[in-house]
Backbone and ligand atoms as CSV (ligand in chain L), in Angstrom:
chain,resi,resn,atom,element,x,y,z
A,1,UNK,N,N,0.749,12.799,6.613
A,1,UNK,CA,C,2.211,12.689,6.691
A,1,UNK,C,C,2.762,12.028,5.421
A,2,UNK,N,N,2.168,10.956,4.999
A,2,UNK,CA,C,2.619,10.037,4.043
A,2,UNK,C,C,1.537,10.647,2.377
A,3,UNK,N,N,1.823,11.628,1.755
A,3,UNK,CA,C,0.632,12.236,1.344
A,3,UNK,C,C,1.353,11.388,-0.141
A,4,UNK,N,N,0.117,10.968,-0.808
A,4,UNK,CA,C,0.175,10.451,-1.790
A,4,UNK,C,C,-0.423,11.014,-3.071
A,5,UNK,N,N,-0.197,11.074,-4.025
A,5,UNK,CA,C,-0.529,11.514,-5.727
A,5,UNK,C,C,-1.046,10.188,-6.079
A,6,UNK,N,N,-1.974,10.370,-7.223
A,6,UNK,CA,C,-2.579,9.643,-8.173
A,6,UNK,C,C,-1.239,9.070,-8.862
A,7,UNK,N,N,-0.247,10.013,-9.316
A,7,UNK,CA,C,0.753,9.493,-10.312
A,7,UNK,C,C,1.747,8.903,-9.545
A,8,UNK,N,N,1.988,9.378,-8.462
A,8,UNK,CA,C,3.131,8.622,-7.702
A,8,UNK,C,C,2.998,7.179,-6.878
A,9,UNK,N,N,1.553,7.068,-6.269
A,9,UNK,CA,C,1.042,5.513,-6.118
A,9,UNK,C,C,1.293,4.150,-6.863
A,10,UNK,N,N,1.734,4.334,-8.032
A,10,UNK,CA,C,1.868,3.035,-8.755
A,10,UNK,C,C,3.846,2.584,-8.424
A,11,UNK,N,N,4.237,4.358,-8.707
A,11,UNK,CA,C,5.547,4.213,-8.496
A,11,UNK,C,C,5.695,3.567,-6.738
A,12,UNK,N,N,5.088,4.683,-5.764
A,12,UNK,CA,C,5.443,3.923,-4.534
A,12,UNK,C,C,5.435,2.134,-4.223
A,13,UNK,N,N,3.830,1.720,-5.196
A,13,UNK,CA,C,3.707,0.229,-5.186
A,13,UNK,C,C,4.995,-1.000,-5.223
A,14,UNK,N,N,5.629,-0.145,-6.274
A,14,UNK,CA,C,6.922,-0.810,-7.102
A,14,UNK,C,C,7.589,-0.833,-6.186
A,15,UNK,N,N,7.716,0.012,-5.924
A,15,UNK,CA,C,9.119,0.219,-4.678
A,15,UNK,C,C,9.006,-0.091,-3.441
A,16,UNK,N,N,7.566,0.086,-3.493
A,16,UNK,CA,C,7.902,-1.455,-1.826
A,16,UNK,C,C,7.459,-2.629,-2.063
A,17,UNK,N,N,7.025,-3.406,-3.838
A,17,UNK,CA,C,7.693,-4.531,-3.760
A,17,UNK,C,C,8.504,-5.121,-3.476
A,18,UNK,N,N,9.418,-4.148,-4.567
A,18,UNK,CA,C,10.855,-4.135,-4.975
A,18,UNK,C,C,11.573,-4.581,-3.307
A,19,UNK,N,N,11.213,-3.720,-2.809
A,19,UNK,CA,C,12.147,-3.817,-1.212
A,19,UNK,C,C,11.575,-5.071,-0.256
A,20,UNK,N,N,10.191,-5.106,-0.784
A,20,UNK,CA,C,9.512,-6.600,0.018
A,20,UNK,C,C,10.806,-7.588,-0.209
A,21,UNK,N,N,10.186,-7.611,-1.687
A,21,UNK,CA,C,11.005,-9.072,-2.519
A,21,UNK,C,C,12.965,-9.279,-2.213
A,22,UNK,N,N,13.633,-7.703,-1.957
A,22,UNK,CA,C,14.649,-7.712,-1.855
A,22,UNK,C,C,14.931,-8.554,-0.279
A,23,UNK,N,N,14.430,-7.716,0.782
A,23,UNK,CA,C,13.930,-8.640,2.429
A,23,UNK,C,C,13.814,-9.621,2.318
A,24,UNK,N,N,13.297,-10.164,1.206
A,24,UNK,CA,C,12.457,-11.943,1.449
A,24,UNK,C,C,13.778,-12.464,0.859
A,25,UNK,N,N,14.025,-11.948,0.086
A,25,UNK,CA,C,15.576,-12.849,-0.675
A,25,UNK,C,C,16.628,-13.157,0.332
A,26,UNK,N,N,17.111,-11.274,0.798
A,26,UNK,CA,C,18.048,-11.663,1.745
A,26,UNK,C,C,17.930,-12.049,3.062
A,27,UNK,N,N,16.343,-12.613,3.408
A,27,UNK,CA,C,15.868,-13.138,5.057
A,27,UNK,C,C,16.135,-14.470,5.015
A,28,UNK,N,N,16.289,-15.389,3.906
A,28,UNK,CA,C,16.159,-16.493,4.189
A,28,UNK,C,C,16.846,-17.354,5.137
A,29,UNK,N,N,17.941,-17.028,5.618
A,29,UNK,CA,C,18.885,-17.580,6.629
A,29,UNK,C,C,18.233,-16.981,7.803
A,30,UNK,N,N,17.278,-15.694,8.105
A,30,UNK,CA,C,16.814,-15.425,8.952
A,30,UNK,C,C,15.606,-15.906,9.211
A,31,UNK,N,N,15.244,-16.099,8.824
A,31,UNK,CA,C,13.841,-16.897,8.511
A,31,UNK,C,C,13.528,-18.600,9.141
A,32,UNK,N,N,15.259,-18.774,9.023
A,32,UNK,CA,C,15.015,-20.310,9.784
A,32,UNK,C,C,15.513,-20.106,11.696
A,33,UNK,N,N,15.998,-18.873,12.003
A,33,UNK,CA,C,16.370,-18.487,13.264
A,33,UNK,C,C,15.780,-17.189,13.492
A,34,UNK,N,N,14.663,-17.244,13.467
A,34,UNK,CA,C,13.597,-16.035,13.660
A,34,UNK,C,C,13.980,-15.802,15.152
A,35,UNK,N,N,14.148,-16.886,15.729
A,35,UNK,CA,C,14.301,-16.306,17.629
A,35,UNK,C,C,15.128,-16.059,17.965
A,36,UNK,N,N,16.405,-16.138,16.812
A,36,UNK,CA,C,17.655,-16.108,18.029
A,36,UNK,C,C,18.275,-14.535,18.090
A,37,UNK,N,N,17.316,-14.008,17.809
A,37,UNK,CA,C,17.414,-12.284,17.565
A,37,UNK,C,C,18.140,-11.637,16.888
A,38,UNK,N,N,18.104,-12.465,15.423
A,38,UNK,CA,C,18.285,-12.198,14.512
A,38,UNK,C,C,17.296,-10.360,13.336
A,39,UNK,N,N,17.660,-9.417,12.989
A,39,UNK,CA,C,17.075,-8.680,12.940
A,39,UNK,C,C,15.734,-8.263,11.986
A,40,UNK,N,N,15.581,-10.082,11.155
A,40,UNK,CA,C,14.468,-9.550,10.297
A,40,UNK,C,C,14.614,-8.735,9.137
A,41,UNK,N,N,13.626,-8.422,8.480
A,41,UNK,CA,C,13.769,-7.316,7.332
A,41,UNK,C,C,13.893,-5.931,7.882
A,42,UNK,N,N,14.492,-5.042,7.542
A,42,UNK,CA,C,14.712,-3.724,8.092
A,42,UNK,C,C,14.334,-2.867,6.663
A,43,UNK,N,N,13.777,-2.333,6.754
A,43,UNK,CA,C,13.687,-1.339,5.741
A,43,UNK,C,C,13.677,0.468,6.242
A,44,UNK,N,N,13.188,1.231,5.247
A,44,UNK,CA,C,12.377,2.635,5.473
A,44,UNK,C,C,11.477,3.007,4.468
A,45,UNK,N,N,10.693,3.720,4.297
A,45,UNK,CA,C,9.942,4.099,3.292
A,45,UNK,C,C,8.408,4.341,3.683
A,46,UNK,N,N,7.625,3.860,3.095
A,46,UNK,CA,C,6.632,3.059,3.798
A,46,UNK,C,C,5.784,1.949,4.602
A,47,UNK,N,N,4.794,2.166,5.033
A,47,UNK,CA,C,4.751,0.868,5.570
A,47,UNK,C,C,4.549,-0.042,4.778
A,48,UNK,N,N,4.940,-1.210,5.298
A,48,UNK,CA,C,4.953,-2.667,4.783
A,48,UNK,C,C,3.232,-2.830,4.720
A,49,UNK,N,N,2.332,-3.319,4.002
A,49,UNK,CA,C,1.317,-3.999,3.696
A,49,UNK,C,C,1.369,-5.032,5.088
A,50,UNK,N,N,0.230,-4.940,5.941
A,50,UNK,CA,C,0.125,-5.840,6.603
A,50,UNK,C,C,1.058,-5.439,8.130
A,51,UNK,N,N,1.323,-4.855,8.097
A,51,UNK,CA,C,2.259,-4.031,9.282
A,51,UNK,C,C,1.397,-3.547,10.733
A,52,UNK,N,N,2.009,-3.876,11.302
A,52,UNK,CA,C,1.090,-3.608,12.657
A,52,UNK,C,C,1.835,-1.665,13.256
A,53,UNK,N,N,1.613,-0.661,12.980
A,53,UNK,CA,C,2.243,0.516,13.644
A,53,UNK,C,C,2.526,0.448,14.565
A,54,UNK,N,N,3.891,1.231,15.693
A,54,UNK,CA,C,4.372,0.871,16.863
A,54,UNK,C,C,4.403,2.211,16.622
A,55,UNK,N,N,3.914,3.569,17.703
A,55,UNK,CA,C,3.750,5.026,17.938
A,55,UNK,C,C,5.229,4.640,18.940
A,56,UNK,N,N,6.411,5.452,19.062
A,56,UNK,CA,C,7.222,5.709,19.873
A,56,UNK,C,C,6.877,7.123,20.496
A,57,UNK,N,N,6.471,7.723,21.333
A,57,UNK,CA,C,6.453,8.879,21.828
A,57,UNK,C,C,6.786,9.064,23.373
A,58,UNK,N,N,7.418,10.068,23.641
A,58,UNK,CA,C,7.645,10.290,25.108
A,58,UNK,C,C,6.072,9.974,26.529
A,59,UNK,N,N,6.164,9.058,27.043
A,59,UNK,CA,C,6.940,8.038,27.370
A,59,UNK,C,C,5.787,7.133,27.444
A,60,UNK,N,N,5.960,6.464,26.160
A,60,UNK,CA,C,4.940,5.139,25.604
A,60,UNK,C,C,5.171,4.751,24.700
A,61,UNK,N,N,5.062,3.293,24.616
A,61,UNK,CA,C,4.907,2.119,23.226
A,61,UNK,C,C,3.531,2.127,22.942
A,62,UNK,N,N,2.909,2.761,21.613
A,62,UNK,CA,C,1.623,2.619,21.347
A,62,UNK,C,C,1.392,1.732,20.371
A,63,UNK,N,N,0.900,0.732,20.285
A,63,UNK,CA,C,1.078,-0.226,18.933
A,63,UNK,C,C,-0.647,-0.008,18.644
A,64,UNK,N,N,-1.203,-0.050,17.194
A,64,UNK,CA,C,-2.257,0.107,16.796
A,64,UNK,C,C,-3.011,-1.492,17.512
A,65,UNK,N,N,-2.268,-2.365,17.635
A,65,UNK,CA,C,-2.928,-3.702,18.225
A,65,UNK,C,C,-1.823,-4.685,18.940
A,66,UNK,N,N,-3.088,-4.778,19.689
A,66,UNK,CA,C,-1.937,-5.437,21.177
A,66,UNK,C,C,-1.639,-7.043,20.924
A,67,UNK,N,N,-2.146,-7.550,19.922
A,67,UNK,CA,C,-1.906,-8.794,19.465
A,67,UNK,C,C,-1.705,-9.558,18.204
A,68,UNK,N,N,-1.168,-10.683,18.029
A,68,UNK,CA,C,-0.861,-11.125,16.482
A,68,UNK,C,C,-0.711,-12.561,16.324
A,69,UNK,N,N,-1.289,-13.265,15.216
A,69,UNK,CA,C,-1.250,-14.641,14.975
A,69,UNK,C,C,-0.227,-14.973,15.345
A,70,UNK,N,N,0.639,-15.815,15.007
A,70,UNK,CA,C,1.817,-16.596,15.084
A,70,UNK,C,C,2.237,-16.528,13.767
A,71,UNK,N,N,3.511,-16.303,13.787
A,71,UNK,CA,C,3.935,-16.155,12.418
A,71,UNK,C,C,4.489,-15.026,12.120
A,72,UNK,N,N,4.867,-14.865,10.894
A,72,UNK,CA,C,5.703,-13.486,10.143
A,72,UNK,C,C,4.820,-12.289,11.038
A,73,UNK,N,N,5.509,-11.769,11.844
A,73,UNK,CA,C,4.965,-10.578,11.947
A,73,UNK,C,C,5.738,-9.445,11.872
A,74,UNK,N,N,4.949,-8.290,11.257
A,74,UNK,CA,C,6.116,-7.219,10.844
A,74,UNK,C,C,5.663,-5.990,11.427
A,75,UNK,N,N,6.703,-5.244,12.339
A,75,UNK,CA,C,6.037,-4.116,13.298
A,75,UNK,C,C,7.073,-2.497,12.100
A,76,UNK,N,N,5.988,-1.732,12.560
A,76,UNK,CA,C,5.968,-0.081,12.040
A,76,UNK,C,C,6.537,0.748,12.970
A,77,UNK,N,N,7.437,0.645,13.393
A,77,UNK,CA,C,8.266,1.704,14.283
A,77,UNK,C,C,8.176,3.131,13.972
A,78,UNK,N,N,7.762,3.991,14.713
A,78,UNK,CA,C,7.116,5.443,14.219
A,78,UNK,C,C,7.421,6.490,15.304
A,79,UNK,N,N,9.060,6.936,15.305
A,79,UNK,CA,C,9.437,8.017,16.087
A,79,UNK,C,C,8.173,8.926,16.122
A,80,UNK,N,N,6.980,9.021,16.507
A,80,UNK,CA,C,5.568,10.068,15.956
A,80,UNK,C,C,6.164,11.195,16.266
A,81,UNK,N,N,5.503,12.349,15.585
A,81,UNK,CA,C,6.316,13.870,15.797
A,81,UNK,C,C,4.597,14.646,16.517
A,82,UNK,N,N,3.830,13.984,16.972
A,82,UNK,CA,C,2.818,14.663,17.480
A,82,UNK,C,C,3.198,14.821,18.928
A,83,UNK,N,N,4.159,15.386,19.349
A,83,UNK,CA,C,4.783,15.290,20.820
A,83,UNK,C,C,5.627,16.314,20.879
A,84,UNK,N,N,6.016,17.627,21.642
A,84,UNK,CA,C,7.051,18.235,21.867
A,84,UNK,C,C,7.902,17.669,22.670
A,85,UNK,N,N,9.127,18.173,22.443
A,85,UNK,CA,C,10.486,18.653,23.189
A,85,UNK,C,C,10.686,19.045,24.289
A,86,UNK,N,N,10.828,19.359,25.465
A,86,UNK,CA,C,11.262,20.062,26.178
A,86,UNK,C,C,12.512,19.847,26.155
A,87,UNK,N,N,13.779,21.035,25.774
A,87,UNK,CA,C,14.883,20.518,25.598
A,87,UNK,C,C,15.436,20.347,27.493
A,88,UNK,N,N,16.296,19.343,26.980
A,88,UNK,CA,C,16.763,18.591,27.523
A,88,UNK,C,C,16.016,17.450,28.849
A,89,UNK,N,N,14.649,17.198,27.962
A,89,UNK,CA,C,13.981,16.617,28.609
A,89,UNK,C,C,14.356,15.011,28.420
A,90,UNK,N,N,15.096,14.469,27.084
A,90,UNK,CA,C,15.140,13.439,26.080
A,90,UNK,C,C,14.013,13.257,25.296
A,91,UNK,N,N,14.576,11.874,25.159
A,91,UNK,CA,C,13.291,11.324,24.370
A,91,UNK,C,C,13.992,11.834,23.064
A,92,UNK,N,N,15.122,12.141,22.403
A,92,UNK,CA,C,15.190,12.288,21.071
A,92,UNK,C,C,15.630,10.946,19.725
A,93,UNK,N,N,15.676,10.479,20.766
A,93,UNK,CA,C,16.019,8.856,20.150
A,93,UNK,C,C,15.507,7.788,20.784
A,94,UNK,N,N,14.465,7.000,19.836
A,94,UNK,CA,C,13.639,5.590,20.807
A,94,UNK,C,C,14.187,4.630,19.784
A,95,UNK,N,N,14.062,3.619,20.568
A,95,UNK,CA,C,14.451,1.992,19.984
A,95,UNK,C,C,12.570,1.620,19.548
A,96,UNK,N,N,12.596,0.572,19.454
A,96,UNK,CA,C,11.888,-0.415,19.164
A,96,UNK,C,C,12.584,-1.981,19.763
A,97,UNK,N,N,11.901,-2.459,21.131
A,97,UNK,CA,C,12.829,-4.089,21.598
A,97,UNK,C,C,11.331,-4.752,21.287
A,98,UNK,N,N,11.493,-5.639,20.524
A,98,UNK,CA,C,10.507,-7.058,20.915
A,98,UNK,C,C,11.239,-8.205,21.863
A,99,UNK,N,N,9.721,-8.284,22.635
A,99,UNK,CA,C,11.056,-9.214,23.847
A,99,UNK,C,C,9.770,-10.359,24.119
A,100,UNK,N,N,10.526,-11.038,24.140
A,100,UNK,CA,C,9.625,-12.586,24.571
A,100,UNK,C,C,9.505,-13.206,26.226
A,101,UNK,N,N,8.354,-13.195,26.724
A,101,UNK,CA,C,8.437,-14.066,28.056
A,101,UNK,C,C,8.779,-15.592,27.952
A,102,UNK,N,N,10.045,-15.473,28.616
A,102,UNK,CA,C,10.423,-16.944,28.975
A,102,UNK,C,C,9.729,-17.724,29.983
A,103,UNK,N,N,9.726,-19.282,30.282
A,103,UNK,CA,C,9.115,-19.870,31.156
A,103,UNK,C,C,10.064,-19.206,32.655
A,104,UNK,N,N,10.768,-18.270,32.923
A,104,UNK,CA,C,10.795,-18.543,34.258
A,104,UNK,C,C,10.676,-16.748,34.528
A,105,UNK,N,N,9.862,-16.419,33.509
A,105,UNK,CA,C,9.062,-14.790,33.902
A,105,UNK,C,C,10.398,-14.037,33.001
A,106,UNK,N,N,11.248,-13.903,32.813
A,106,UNK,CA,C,12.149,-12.971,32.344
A,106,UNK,C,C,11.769,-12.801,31.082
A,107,UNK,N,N,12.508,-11.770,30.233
A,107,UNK,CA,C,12.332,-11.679,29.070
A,107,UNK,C,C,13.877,-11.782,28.332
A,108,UNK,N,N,13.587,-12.375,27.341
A,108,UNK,CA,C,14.586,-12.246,25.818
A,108,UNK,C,C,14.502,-11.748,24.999
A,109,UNK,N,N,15.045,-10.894,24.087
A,109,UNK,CA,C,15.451,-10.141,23.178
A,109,UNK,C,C,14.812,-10.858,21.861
A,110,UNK,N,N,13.891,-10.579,21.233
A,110,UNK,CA,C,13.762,-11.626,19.439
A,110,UNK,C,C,14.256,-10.513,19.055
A,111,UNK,N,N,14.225,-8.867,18.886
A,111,UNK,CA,C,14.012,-8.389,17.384
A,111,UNK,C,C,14.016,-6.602,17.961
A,112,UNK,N,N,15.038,-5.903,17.579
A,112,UNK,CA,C,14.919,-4.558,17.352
A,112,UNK,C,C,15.133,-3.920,16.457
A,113,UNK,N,N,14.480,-2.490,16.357
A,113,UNK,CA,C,15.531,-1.398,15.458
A,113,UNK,C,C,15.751,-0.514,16.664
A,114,UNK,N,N,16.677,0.458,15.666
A,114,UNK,CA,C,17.183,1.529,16.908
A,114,UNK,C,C,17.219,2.072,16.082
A,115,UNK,N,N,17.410,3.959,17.161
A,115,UNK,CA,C,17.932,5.038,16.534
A,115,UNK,C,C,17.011,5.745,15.840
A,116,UNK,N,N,15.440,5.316,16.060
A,116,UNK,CA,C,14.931,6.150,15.190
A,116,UNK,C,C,14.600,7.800,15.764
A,117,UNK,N,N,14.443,8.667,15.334
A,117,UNK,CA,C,14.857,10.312,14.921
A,117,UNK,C,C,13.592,10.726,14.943
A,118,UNK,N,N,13.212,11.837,15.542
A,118,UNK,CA,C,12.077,12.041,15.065
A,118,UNK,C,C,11.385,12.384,14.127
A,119,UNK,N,N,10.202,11.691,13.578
A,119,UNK,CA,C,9.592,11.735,12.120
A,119,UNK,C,C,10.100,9.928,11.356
A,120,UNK,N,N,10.780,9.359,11.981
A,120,UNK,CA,C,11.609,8.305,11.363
A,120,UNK,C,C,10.858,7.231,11.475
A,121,UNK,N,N,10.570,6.522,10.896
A,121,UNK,CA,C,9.927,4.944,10.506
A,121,UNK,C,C,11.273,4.063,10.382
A,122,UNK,N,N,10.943,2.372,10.816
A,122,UNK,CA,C,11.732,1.395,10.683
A,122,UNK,C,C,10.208,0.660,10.350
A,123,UNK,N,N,10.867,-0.732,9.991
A,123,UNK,CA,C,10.386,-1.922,9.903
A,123,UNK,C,C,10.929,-2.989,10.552
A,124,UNK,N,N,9.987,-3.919,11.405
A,124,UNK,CA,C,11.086,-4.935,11.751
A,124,UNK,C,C,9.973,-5.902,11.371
A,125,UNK,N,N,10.497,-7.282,11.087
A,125,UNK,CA,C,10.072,-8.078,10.779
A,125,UNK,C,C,10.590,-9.269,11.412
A,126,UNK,N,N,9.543,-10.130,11.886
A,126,UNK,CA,C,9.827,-11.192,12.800
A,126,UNK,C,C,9.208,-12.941,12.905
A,127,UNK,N,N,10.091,-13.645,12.846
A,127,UNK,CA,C,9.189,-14.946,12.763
A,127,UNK,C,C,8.419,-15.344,14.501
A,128,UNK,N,N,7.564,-14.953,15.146
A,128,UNK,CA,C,7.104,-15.066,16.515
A,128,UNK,C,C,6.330,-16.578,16.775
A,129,UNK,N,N,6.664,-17.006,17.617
A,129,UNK,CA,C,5.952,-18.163,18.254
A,129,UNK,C,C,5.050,-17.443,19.765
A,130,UNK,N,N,3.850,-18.532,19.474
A,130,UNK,CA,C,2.828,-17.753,20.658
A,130,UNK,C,C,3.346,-17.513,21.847
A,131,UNK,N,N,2.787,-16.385,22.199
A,131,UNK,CA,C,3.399,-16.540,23.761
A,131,UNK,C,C,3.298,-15.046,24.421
A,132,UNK,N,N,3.553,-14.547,25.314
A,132,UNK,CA,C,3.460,-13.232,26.139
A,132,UNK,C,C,4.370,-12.119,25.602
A,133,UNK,N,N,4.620,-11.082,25.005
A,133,UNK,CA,C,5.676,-10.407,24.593
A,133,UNK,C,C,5.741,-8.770,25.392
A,134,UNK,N,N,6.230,-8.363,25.112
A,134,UNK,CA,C,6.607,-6.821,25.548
A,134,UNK,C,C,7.301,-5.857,24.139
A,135,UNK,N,N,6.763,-4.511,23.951
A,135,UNK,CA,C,7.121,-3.996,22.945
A,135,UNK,C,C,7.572,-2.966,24.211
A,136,UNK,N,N,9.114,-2.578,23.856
A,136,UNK,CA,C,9.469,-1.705,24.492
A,136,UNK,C,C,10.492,-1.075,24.379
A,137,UNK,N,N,10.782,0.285,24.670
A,137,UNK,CA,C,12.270,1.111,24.287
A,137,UNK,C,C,12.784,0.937,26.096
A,138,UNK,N,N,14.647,0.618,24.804
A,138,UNK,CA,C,15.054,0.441,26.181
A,138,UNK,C,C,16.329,1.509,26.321
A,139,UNK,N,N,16.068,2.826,25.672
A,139,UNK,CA,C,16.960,3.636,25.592
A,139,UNK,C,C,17.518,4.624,27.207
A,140,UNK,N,N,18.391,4.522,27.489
A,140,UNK,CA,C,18.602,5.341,27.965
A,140,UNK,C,C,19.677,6.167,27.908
A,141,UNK,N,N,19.457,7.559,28.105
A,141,UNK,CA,C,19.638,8.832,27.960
A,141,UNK,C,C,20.825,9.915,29.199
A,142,UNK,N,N,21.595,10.110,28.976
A,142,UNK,CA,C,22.055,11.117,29.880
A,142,UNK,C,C,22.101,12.362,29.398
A,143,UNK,N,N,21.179,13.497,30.175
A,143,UNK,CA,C,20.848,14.572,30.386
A,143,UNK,C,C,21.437,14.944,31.172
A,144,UNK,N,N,22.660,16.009,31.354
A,144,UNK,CA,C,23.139,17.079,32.088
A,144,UNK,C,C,24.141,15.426,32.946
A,145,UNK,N,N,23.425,15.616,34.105
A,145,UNK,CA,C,23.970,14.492,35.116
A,145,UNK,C,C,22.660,13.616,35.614
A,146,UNK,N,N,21.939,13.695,34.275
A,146,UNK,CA,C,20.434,12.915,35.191
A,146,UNK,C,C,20.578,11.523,34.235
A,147,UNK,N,N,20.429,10.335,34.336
A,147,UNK,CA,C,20.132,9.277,33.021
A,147,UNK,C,C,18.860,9.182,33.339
A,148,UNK,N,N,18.334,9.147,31.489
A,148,UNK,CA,C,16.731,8.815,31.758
A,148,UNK,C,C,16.910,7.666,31.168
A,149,UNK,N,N,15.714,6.683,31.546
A,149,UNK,CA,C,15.671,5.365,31.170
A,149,UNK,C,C,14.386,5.302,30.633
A,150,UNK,N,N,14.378,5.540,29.200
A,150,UNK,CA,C,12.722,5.531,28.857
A,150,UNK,C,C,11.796,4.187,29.075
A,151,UNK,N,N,12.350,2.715,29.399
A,151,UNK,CA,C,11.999,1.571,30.266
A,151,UNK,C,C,11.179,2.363,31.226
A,152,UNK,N,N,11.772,2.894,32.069
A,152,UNK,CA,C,11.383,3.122,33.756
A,152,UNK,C,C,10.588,4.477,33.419
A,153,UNK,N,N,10.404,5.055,32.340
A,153,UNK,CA,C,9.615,6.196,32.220
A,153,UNK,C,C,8.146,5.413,32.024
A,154,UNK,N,N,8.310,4.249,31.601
A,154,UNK,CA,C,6.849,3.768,31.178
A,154,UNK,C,C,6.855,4.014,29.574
A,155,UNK,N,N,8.172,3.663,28.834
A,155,UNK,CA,C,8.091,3.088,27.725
A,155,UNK,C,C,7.929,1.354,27.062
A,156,UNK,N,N,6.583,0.442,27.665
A,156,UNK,CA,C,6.604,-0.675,27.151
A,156,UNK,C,C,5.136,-0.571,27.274
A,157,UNK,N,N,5.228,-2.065,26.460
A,157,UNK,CA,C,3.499,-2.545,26.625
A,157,UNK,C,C,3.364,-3.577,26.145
A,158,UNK,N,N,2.105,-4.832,27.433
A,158,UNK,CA,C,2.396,-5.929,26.529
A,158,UNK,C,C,1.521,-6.445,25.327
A,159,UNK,N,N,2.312,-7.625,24.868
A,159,UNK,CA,C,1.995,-7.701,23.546
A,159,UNK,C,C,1.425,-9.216,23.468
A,160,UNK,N,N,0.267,-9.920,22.755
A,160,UNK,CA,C,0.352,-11.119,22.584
A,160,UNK,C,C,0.306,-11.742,21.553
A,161,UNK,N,N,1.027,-13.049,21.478
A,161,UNK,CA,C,0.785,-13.619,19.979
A,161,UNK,C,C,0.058,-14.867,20.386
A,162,UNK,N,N,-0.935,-15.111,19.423
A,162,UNK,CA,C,-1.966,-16.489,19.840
A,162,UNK,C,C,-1.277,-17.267,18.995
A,163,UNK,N,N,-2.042,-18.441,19.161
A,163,UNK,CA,C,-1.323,-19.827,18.270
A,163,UNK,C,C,-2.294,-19.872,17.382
L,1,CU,CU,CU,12.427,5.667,24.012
């Protein structure tokens, strides 16, 4: 998908410095309120170095790994296109929610993107403290007169961060 050249690799390098270093500049106010669901670095392009992949596909959160230190963590949001259509089945637009377990079982909101398209990559980037999480789309959809709730389709999965 992401097919790379000998000559164009040095250029891609640059350019997701370039966009690292631009994120890190303009995160710093985010950086000290990582929880209050604030949105992190957002980018597109490629993945970030160090990026954990999040597969969005009808109807699942697939993340390459179900867990992560504490700390900067930065997720790969990946509308995947290895999935058909059935029209008017949905599923043409998934989020990305990082959600945190609170002490009294509920969850809170740290960190989304939305809107991704199929074939579409985001980045989110997040300051996480340990604890129980959920990666999950919380889109829902109206079809004809039906709403789909890709939640209740069995779009989540949980997630942990160690200390
Ligand atoms: Cu979805």
């Amino acid at each position: 998908m992401f097919r790379r050249t000998a000559t164009l690799l040095p250029a891609l390098l640059i350019l997701s410095l370039a966009l690292l270093i631009a994120a890190a500049c303009g995160g710093d106010d985010d950086d000290d309120h990582g929880m209050d669901g604030g949105m992190g670095g957002m980018m597109t392009g490629n993945a970030p170095a160090g990026s954990i992949r999040v597969g969005l596909v009808n109807w699942a959160v697939e993340p390459e790994k179900t867990s992560a230190p504490a700390g900067e963590v930065t997720f790969w949001a990946v509308h995947d296109m290895a999935h058909t259509h059935d029209s008017g089945a949905g599923g043409d637009i998934h989020d990305l929610q990082v959600m945190r377990k609170t002490a009294d079982g509920s969850f809170e909101l740290v960190g989304e993107v939305k809107d991704l398209r199929m074939g579409d990559a985001k980045a989110l980037t997040l300051n996480l403290t340990p604890g129980e999480y959920e990666l999950a789309c919380t889109v829902v959809e109206v079809v004809g007169d039906q709403a789909i709730g890709h939640y209740t389709k069995g779009m989540w999965t949980p997630f942990t961060v160690t200390g």
